[in-house]
C-alpha positions in Angstrom: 86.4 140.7 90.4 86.3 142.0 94.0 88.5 138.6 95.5 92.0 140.8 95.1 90.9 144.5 96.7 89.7 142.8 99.5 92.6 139.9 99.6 90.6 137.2 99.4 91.7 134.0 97.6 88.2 132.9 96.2 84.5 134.1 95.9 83.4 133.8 100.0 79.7 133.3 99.1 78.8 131.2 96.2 75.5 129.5 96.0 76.4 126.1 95.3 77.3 124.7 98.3 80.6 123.9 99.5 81.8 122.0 102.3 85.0 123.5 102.8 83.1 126.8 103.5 80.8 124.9 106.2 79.3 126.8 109.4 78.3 125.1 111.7 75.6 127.1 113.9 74.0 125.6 117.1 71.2 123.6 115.2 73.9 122.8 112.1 76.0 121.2 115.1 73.0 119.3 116.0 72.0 118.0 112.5 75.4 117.2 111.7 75.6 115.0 115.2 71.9 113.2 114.2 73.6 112.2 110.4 77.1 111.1 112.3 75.0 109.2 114.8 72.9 107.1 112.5 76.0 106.7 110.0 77.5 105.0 113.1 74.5 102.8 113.9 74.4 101.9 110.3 70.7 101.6 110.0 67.0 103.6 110.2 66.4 106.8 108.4 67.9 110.4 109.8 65.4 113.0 108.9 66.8 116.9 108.3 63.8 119.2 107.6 64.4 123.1 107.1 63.2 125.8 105.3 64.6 126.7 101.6 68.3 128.3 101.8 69.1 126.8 105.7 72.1 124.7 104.5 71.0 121.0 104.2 72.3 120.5 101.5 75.3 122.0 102.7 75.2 119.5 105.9 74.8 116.2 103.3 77.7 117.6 101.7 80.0 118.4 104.4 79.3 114.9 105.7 80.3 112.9 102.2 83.3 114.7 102.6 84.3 113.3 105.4 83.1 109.7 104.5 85.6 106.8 105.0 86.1 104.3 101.7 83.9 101.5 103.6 80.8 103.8 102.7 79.4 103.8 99.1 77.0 106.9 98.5 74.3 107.9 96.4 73.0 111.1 96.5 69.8 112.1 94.5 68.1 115.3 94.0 64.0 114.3 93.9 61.3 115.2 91.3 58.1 113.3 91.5 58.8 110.3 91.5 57.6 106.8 91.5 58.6 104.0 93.1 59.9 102.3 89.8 61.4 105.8 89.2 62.5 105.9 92.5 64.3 102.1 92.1 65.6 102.8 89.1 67.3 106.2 89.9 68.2 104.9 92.8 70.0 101.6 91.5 71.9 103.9 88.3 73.2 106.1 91.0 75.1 102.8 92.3 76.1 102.4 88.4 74.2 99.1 88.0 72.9 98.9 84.3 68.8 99.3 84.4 68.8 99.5 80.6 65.8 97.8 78.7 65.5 95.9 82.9 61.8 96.5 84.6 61.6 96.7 88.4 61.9 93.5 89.7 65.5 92.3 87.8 66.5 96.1 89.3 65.6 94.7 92.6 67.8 91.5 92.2 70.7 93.3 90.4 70.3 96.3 93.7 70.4 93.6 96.5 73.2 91.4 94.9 74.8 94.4 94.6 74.5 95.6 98.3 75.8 92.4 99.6 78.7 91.7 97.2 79.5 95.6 99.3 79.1 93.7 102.6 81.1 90.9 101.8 84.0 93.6 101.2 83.2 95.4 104.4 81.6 98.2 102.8 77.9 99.5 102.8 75.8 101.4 101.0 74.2 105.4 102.1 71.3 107.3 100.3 71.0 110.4 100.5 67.8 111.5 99.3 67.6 115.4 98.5 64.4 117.4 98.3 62.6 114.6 100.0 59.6 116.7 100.3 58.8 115.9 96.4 58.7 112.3 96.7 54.4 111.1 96.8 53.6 108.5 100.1 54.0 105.1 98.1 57.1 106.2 96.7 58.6 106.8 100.6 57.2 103.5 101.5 59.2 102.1 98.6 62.6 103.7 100.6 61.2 101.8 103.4 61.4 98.7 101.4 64.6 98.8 99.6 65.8 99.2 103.5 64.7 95.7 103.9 67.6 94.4 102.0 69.3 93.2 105.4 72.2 90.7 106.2 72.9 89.2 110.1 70.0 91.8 111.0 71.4 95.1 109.7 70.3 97.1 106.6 72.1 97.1 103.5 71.3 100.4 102.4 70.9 103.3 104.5 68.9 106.3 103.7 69.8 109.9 105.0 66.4 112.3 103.9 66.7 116.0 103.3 63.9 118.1 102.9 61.8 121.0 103.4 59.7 121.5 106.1 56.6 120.3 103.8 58.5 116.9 104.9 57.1 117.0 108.1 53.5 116.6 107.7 53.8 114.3 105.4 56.0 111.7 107.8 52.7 112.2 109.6 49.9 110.6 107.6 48.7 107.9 109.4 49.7 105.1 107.0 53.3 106.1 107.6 53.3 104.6 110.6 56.0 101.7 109.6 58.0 104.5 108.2 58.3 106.5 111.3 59.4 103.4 113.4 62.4 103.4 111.7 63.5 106.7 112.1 66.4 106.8 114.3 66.5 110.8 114.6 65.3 113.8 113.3 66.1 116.9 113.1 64.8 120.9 111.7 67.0 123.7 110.9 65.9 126.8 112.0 67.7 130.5 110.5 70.8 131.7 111.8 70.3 134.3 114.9 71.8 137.9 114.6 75.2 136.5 116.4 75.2 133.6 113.9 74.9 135.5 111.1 77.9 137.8 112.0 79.7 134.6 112.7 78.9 133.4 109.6 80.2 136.1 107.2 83.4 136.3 109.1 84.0 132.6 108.8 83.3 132.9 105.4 85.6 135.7 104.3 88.5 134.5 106.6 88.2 130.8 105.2 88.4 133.0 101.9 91.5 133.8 102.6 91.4 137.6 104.0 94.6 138.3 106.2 93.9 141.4 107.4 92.8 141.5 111.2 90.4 144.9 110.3 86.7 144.0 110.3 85.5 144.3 106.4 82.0 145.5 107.8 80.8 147.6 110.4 78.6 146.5 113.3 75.5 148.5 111.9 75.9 146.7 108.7 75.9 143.1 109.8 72.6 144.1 112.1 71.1 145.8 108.5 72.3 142.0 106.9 70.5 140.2 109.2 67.5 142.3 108.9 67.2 141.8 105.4 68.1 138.4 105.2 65.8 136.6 108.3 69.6 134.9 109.2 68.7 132.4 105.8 72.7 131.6 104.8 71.4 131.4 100.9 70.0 134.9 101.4 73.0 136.1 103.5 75.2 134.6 100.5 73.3 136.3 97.9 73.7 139.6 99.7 77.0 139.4 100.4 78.1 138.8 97.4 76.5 142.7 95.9 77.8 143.9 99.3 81.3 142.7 97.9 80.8 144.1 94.5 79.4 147.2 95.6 82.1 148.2 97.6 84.7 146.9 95.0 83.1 149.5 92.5 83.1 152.0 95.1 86.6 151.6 96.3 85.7 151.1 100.3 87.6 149.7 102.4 84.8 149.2 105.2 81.3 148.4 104.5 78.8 150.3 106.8 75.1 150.7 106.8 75.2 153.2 104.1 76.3 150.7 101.7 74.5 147.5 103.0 71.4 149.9 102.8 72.4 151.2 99.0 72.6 147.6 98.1 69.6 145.8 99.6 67.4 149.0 97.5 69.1 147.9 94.7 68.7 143.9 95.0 65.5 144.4 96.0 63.3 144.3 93.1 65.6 141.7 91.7 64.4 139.5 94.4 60.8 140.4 93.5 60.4 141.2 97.6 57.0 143.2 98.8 57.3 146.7 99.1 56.5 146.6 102.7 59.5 144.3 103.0 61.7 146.8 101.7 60.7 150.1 102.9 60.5 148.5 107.0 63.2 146.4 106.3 65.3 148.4 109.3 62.5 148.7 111.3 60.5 146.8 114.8 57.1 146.0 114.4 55.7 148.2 117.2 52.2 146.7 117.1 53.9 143.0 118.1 55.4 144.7 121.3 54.7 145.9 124.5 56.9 148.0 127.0 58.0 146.2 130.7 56.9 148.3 133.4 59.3 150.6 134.4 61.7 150.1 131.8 61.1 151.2 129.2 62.4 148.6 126.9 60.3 146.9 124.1 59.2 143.1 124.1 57.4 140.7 121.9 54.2 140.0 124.2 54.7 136.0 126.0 51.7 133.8 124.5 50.0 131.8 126.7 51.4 128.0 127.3 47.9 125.4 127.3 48.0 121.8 127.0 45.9 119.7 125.6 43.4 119.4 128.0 43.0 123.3 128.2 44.8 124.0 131.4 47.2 127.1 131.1 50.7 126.5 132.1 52.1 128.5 135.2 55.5 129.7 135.2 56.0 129.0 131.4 59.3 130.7 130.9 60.6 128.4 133.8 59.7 125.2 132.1 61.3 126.4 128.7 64.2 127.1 130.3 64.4 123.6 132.0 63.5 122.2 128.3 66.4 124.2 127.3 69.1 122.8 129.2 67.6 119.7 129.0 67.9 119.6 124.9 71.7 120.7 126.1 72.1 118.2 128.1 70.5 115.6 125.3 73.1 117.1 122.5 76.2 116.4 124.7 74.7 112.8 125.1 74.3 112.4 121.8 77.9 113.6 120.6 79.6 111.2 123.9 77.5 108.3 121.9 79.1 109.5 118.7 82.3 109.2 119.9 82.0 106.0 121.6 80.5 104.3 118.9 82.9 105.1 116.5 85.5 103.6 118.9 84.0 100.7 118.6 83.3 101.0 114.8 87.0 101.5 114.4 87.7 98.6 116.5 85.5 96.7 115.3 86.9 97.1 111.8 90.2 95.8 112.9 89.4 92.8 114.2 87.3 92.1 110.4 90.9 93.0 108.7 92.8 90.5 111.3 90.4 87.6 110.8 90.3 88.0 106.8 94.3 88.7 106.5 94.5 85.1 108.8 92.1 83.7 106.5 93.8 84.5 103.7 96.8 82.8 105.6 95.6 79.5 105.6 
């Protein structure tokens, strides 16, 4: 409705995720790196936690997309299940017949399956959505289907997506097994204030909007991020009656006047606290102090103790150092990436040369 007064090609904020539209913000980067790095190692679990609307789904997504044809995927959404449930969802999603079959002729028909793929050069990825659903002995069934192995490396790999109720439960003590095999892990945190800007403008111009004016004004992004805690499904959801709004009322900028008219308006759609609403704009003064001789508001530092009880001098140093030292892990990570899928490629070559003189003979 709104796509041609604003010159946009398509909606810039659906719901359903879509990998064309794909941001990637510092910690997407980083998740997106952890998936690409176990793809390449071609075994172990990758773990991506974060909270409801963060974009994991949209990561999983953006990475099928840019699968080569050696890689087979299955990609379930998870309800409670089972561990027959889980092996028989599991195996249909590879479009083997489980029909009238119980769990162990599933088994058989899975792992014949996965090597008849290796024999072609190809292997088989999970992706397991919603991975916070799935009971203990139904994860310890994953770790078991990742058994299936030929010349030591899995046939099946498993990528889990989930929310951060995930966490705790990769915990439990009798998960031990499980946790030794994963290879990296990973939680999405909200998008900061920049991010969020960032993110709407990627969004509209990948939309297709030519124009080099800004749709929104700077007080109206800072509202949107207010409002929406920097959660993309929340910014989407905004953005969209944002869009409407001023489609309706024929502007051709969006300022805080509008973003403001439209969060009172969503607002009791989204079934949000009063207290949400009505301080939606404003700082919580209680949670702040003021530095001496400035004058300027700050959140109050906690205080840094280890486990022994010992309170850490100098705390904002050593998160610093931790920060640059994360940095410094990521570029690591994405040199690793890049070699490996060197090697992959080459690697792949010499497999084609030796079955095309094969063939010769």
């Amino acid at each position: 409705m709104y796509e041609s007064y604003y010159g946009l090609d398509s909606k810039p904020f659906q719901l359903t995720p879509d990998p064309d539209f794909f941001f990637a913000s510092r910690w997407h980067k980083r998740a997106m790196s952890y998936l690409q790095y176990g793809l390449s190692q071609a075994e172990g679990f990758i773990v991506i936690t974060g909270d409801i609307g963060t974009g994991k789904t949209t990561i999983a997504n953006s990475l099928v997309a840019d699968l080569e044809d050696d890689i087979v995927v299955a990609h379930i959404v998870t309800p409670k299940l089972s561990p027959d449930e889980l092996v028989k969802l599991v195996a249909s999603k590879f479009e083997l017949n489980v029909a009238g079959k119980g769990k162990s002729e599933i088994l058989d028909d899975l792992e014949e399956f996965l090597y008849k793929l290796s024999d072609t050069g190809r292997r088989a990825l999970l992706l397991v959505d919603e991975a916070q659903n799935l009971p203990l002995e139904t994860i310890e069934e994953l770790r078991m289907l990742s058994n299936f192995q030929e010349f030591g490396k899995p046939l099946l790999q498993s990528f889990l997506l989930g929310q951060e109720e995930l966490q705790p439960i990769l915990r439990a003590p009798n998960m031990e097994q499980f946790r030794q095999r994963i290879v990296a892990s990973c939680h999405l945190a909200p998008l900061t204030e920049q991010e969020t800007e960032e993110y709407i403008v990627h969004r509209i111009i990948h939309a297709g909007r030519m124009s080099e004016d800004s749709l929104l004004s700077e007080g109206a992004h800072a509202k949107i991020y207010q409002f929406t805690k920097g959660v993309p499904r929340k910014i989407n959801t905004l953005m969209d009656r944002i869009l409407l709004y001023g489609f309706l009322e024929e502007l051709d900028v969006l300022d805080e006047t509008a973003v403001d008219s439209v969060i009172n308006e969503v607002s009791d759609e989204m079934f949000l606290p009063d207290d949400n609403i009505s301080h939606v704009s404003e700082i919580d003064e209680s949670a702040q102090e003021v530095s001496a001789g400035t004058g300027v508001p700050h959140k109050p530092s906690k205080k840094l103790i280890t486990p022994n009880g010992n309170e850490v001098q100098d705390a904002e140093y050593y998160k610093a150092m931790l920060g640059e030292l994360v940095d410094a892990l990521d570029d690591a990570i994405s040199h690793k990436i890049k070699l490996t899928q060197y090697i992959d490629n080459l690697l792949k070559k010499k497999y084609k040369t030796y079955v095309r003189l094969k063939e010769d003979e």
